[in-house]
C-alpha positions, 0 to 999 in steps of 0.5 A: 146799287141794290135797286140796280141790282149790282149787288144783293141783301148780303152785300146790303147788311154787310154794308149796313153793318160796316157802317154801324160799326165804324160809327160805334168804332169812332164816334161811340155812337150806336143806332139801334135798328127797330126792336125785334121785340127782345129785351136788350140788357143795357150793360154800363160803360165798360161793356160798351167800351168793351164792345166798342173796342171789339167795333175797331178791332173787327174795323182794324181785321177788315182793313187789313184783310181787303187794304187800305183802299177799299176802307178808303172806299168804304168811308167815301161811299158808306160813312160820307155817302159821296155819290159815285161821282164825287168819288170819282172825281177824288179817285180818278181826277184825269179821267172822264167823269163817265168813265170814273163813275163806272170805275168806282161803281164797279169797284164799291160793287166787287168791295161790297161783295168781298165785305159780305165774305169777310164778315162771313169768314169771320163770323166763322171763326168765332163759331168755331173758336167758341165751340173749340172753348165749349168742348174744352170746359166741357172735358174739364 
């Protein structure tokens, strides 16, 4: 899809990120992409659990902002890497199998375009919530 050009670099780290995290959400498994050079405090099970139930918090948020469907999607195309055609095949058994892989084609591409604007909204959020805590400690 990127190499086409249906969707662009943030719709590529927001699927990437997706991925990462529902992985780290139901398995516990972390990938660490390539050390940018910055030492990484390790932390001991409770800050990984911690971080792993934040994983399926912000998986559980995104389900619930975008629907069930687009996380079944989601799953299909990202976490089992089902090419478009078996996608379309589950999705869309009456139809002609051209025309389902270009349903479920446009549809991963609209997805990964909201996906990038939900993480972008809640990532929002949190800068905001945080500032809101700053200034509170800091009138205290």
């Amino acid at each position: 899809m990127y190499d086409a050009g249906d969707i662009g670099d943030e719709e590529l780290a927001a699927a990437d990120r997706w991925y990462r995290e529902y992985v780290f959400a139901s398995l516990g498994v972390m990938e660490n992409p390539q050390s940018d050079g910055r030492v990484r405090e390790r932390g001991d099970i409770h800050t990984w659990m911690i971080g792993r139930g934040q994983c399926s918090a912000r998986m559980t948020q995104i389900r619930d902002m975008l629907g069930l469907c687009a996380h079944v999607r989601f799953e299909m195309l990202l976490a089992r890497e089902m090419s478009f055609s078996a996608m379309a095949r589950h999705l869309y058994p009456a139809l002609s199998e051209g025309r389902a892989r270009m349903k479920v084609s446009a549809q991963c591409a609209l997805l990964l375009e909201q996906l990038a604007h939900v993480y972008e909204v809640i990532s929002k959020k949190k800068h905001k919530k945080k500032s809101v805590n700053d200034k509170l400690s800091i009138d205290m």
